[in-house]
C-alpha positions as CSV (number, residue, x, y, z in Angstrom):
1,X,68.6,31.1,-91.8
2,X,68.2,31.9,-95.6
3,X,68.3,28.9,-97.1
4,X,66.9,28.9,-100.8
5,X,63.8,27.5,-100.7
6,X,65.3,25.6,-103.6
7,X,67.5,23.7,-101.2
8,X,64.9,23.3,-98.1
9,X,64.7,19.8,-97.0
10,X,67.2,18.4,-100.0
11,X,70.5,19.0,-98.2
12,X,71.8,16.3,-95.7
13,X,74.6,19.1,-94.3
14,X,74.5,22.7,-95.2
15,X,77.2,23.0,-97.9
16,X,77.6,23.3,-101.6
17,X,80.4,22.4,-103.5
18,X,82.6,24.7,-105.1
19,X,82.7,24.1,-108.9
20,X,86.1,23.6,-109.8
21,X,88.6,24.5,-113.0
22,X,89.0,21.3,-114.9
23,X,88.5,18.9,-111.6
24,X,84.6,18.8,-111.6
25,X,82.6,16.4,-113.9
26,X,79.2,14.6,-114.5
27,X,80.4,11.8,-111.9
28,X,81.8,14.3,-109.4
29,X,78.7,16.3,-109.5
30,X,76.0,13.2,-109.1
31,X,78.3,12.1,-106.6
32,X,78.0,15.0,-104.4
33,X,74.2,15.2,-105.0
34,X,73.4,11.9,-104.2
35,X,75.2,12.2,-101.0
36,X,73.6,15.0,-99.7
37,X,75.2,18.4,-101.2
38,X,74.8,20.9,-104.0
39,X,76.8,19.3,-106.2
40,X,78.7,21.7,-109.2
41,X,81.0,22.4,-111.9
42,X,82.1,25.5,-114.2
43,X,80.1,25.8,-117.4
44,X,83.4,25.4,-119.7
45,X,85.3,21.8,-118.2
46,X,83.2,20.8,-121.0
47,X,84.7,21.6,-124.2
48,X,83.3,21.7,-126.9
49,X,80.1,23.3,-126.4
50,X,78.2,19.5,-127.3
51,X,79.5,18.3,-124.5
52,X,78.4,20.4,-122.3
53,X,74.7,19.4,-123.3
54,X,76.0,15.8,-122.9
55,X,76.6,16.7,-119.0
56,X,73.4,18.5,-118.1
57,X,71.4,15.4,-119.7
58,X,73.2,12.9,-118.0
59,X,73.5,14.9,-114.9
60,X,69.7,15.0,-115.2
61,X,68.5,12.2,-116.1
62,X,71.0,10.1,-113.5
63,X,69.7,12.3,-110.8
64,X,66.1,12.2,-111.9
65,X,66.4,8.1,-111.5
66,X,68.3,8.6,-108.4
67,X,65.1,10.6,-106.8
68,X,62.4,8.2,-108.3
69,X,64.4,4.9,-107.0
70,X,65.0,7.0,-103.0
71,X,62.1,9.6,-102.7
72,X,62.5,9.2,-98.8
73,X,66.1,10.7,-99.7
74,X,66.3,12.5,-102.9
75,X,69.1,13.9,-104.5
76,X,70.0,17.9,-103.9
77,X,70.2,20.1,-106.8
78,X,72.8,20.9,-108.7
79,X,74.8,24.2,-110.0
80,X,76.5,25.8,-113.0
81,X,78.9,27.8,-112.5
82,X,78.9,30.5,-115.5
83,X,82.2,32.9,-116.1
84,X,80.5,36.2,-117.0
85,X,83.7,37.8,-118.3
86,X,83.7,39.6,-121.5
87,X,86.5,37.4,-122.9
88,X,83.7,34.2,-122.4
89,X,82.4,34.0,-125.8
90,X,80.7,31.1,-125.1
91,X,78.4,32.4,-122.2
92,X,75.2,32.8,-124.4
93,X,75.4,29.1,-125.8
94,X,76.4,28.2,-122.4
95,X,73.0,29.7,-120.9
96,X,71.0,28.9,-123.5
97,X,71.9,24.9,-122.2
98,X,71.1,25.8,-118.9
99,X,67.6,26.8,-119.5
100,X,66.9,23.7,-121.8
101,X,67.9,21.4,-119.1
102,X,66.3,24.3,-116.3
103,X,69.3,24.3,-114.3
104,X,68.6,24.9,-110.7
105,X,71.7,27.0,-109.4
106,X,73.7,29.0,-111.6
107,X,77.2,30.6,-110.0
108,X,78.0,33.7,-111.3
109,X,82.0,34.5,-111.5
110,X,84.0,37.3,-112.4
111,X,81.0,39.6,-113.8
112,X,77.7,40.4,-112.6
113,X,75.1,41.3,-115.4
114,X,71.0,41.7,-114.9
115,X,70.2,40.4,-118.3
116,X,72.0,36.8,-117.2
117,X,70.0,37.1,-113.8
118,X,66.3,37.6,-115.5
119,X,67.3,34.8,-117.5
120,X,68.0,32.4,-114.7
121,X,64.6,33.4,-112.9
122,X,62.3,33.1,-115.8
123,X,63.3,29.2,-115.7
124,X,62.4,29.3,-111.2
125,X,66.5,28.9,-111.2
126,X,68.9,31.1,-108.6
127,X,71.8,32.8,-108.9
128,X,74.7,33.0,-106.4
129,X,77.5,35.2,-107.1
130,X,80.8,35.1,-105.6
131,X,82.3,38.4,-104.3
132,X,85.8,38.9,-102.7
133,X,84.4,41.9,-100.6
134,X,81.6,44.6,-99.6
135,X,81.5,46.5,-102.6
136,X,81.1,43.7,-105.0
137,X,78.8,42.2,-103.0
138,X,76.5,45.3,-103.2
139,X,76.9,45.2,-107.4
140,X,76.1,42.0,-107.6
141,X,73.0,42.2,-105.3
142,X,71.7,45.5,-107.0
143,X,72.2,43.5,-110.3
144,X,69.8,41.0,-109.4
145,X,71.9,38.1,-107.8
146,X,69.0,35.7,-105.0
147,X,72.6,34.9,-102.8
148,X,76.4,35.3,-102.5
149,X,79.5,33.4,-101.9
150,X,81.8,35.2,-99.7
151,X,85.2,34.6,-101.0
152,X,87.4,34.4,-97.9
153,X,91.0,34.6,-97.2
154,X,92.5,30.7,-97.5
155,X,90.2,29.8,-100.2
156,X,91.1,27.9,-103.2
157,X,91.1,29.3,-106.7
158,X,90.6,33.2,-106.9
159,X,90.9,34.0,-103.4
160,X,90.1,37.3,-101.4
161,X,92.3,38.6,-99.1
162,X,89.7,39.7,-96.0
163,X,89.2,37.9,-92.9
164,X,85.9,35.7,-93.3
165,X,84.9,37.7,-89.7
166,X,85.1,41.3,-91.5
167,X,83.3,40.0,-95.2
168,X,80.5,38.1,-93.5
169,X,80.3,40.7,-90.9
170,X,80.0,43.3,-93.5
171,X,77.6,41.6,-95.9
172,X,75.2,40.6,-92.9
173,X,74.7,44.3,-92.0
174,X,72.7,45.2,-95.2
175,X,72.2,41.7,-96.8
176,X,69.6,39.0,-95.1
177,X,69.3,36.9,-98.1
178,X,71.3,33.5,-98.9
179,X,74.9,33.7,-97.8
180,X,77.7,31.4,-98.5
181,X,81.4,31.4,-96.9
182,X,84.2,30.2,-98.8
183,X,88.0,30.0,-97.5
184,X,89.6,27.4,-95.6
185,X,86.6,25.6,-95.0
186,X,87.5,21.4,-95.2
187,X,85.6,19.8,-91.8
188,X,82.5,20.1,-90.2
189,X,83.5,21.8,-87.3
190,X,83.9,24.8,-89.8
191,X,81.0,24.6,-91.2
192,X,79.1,25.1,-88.5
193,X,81.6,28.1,-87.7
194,X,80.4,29.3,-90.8
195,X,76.9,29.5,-89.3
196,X,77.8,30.4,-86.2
197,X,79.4,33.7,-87.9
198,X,76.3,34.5,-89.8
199,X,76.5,32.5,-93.1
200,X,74.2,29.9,-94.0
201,X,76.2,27.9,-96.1
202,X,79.7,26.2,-96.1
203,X,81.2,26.6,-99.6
204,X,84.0,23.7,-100.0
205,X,86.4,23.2,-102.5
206,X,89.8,21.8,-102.3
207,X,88.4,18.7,-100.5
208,X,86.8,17.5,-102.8
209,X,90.2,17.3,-105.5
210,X,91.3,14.5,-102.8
211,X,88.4,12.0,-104.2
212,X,88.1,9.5,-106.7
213,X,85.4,10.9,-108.5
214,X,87.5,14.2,-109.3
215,X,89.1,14.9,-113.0
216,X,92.9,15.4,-111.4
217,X,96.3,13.8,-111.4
218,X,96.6,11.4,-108.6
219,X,100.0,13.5,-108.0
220,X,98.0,16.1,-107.2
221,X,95.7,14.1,-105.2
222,X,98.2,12.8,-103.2
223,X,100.1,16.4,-103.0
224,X,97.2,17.6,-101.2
225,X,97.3,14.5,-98.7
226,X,100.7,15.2,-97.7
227,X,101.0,19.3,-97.6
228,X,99.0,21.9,-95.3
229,X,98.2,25.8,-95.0
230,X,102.5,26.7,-95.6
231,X,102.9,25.2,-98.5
232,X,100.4,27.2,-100.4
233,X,101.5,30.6,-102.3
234,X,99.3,33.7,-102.9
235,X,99.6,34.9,-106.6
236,X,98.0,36.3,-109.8
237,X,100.9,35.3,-112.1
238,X,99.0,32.4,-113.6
239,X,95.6,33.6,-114.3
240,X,96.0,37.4,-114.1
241,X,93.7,36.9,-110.6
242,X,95.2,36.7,-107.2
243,X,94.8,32.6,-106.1
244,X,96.0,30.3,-104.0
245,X,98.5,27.8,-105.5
246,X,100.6,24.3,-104.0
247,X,104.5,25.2,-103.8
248,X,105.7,22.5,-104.9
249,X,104.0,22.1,-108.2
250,X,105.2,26.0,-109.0
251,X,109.2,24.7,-108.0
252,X,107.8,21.5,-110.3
253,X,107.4,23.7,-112.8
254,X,110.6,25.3,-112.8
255,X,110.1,28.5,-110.8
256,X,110.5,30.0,-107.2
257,X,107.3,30.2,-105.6
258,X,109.3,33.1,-103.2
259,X,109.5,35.0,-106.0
260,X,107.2,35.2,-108.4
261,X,106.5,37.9,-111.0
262,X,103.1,39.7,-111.5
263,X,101.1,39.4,-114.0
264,X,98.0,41.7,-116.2
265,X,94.7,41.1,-115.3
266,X,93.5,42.7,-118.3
267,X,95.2,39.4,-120.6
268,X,92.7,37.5,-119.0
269,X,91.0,35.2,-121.5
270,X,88.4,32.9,-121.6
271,X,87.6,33.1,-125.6
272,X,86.3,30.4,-127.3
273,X,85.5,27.8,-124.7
274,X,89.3,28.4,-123.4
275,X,91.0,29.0,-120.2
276,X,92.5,31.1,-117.7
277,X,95.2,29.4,-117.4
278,X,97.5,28.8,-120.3
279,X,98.7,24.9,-121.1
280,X,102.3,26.0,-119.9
281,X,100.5,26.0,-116.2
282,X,98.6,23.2,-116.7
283,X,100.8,21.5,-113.9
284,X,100.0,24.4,-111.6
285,X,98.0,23.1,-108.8
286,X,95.5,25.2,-107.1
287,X,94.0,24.3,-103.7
288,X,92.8,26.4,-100.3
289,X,94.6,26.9,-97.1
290,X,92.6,23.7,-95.1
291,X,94.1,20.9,-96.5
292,X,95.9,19.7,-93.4
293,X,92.9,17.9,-92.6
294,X,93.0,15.9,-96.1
295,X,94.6,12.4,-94.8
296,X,93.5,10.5,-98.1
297,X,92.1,9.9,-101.4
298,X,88.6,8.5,-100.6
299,X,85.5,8.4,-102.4
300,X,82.9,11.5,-102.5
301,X,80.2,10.0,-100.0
302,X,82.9,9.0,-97.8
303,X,84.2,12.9,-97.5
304,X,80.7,14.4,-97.2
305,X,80.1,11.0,-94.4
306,X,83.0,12.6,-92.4
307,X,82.1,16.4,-92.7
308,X,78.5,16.0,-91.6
309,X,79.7,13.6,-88.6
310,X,82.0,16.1,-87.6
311,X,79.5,18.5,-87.9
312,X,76.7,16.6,-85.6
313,X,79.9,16.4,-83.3
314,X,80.2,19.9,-83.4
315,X,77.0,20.9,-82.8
316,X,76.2,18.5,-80.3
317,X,79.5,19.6,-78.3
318,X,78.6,23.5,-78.5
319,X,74.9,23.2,-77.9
C-alpha cells in the first residue's frame, strides 16, 4: 500500500474526506481529524481572503492542543483543497496561507501546474490531484502531483463518468504511488472494496453533508436522509462541469431535472474569491450516488464510528 508517509500511523480508517463547496468548515474539519480521518475543505468557503487565515490558525492551533492533550491518539492531518483554474484569482494569496500555516495536504482541482507543486514540497506538504480519467491522471503526475484521487462514476460534485474498475485499473498499470477512489463510496464495506480494487484510500464526500458539524441547510440534510442513487441527476448546467445533483432541489427550483439544458464550460468562474455556481443555484444541492445508506443527521465521530466498524466487519468477514 502507498500510504503517504504523512498519514502512516495517524489514520484510525483509511479515508480522507472530500473537501466540499460551501459545506466544509474549521469545525467540520477538526472534527473529522480528531476522529481519525484526513479532515478537508476547499481553499475559497472562506471569503474574504482574512478568513481564510482565521481557519488555518484555528484549525492549527485546535489540532495542535488536541495532539498534546491525546499523544497515544493524535489527530490526522488535514487538507486544502486549492482550485487551480485560471479564473481563481485568488490562488496565490490562497497558497501563500498555506505555506505560513505549512499545510500538510493540498488537493489540487481543475488544473495541474508544477510551479503550485514545488511550492507545496518545499514546506514537506503533498499534493493529491483529482482526475476523472487516465490521461489526466498522467498530466497531473508528469506535473509533479505525490497522489491522485480517482473521480469515479456516482461521486458527488464534479463527477467522472468511468467505472471505478476501469480508472483504478488503468491508473494502477503505470502509477504505484498514493491512490485515492472517489464515487459512491458512503460505508465501510466500500472502502475496503476500494482497497481490495487497488486504491489505498477511500475518498468520501456526500456523508459527511448528513452531520451536524457541516455548513448546510438541515433541508438538505434531511433530503439526503430520505433520497438514494434515482434521485440524483447528472449535469453541467450549473457549474459548466458535469456533476451529480439531488432532483428534487432542481424541480425546487423551478426546473425539470428530465430536461435540463447544457451549459459552457468555458463561463466557468471562480474570480475574486467567487464561485462556480451562481447565487440563482444556491438551492441546488449536490451529493454522490451512495446516499441510501444515510439514515440520519448525526454527529462527525458518530459517522466515521460506523464506517470503520463496518469496515472491521468487512474485513473480518472476507479474511
Amino acid at each position: 500500500m502507498a500510504i503517504p508517509n504523512i498519514m502512516r500511523g495517524k489514520l484510525r480508517i483509511p479515508v480522507v474526506a472530500a473537501p466540499l463547496f460551501i459545506i466544509s468548515n474549521p469545525d467540520l474539519v477538526i472534527a473529522q481529524c480528531k476522529a481519525g480521518i484526513i479532515g478537508s475543505f476547499p481553499s475559497l468557503n472562506a471569503r474574504p481572503i482574512e478568513v481564510l487565515d482565521e481557519w488555518l490558525q484555528r484549525i492549527t492551533n485546535e489540532l495542535a492542543a488536541y495532539d498534546q492533550a491525546n499523544p497515544d491518539n493524535p489527530s490526522a492531518p488535514f487538507a486544502v483543497n486549492q482550485i487551480v483554474h485560471r479564473s481563481n484569482d485568488r490562488l496565490d494569496q490562497d497558497m501563500d496561507l498555506c505555506e505560513k500555516y505549512q499545510v500538510p495536504i493540498v488537493i489540487t482541482s481543475l488544473g495541474a501546474r508544477v510551479e503550485i507543486n514545488d511550492r507545496v514540497h518545499s514546506w514537506g506538504g503533498i499534493v493529491l490531484h483529482d482526475v476523472i480519467d487516465n490521461k489526466f491522471a498522467k498530466k497531473a503526475v508528469e506535473k509533479g502531483a505525490d497522489g491522485l484521487i480517482a473521480v469515479a462514476a456516482g461521486a458527488g460534485g464534479h463527477a467522472g463518468v468511468l467505472s471505478p474498475f476501469a480508472l483504478i485499473q488503468e491508473i494502477r498499470e503505470w502509477f504505484d504511488g498514493p491512490l485515492l477512489l472517489s464515487g459512491s463510496i458512503a460505508n465501510g464495506g466500500a472502502v475496503l472494496a476500494a482497497q481490495a480494487m487497488g486504491a489505498d484510500l477511500a475518498y468520501i464526500g456526500s456523508a459527511f453533508i448528513a452531520t451536524e458539524e457541516a455548513n448546510a441547510d438541515r433541508a438538505y440534510k434531511q433530503a439526503l436522509v430520505e433520497h438514494a442513487s434515482n434521485d440524483i441527476v447528472y449535469t453541467n448546467l450549473f457549474t459548466g462541469i458535469h456533476g451529480n445533483y439531488l432532483a428534487p432541489s432542481i424541480t425546487a427550483n423551478g426546473l425539470d431535472p428530465k430536461n435540463l439544458p447544457t451549459s459552457d464550460a468555458s463561463q466557468m468562474n471562480f474570480g475574486s474569491g467567487g464561485n462556480a455556481i451562481p447565487k440563482a443555484w444556491k438551492d441546488i444541492w449536490g451529493c454522490g450516488q451512495g446516499i441510501s445508506v444515510i439514515t440520519d443527521v448525526v454527529p462527525t465521530r458518530s459517522l466515521v464510528d460506523r464506517l470503520a466498524s463496518e469496515y472491521a466487519t468487512a474485513k473480518s468477514s472476507l479474511y
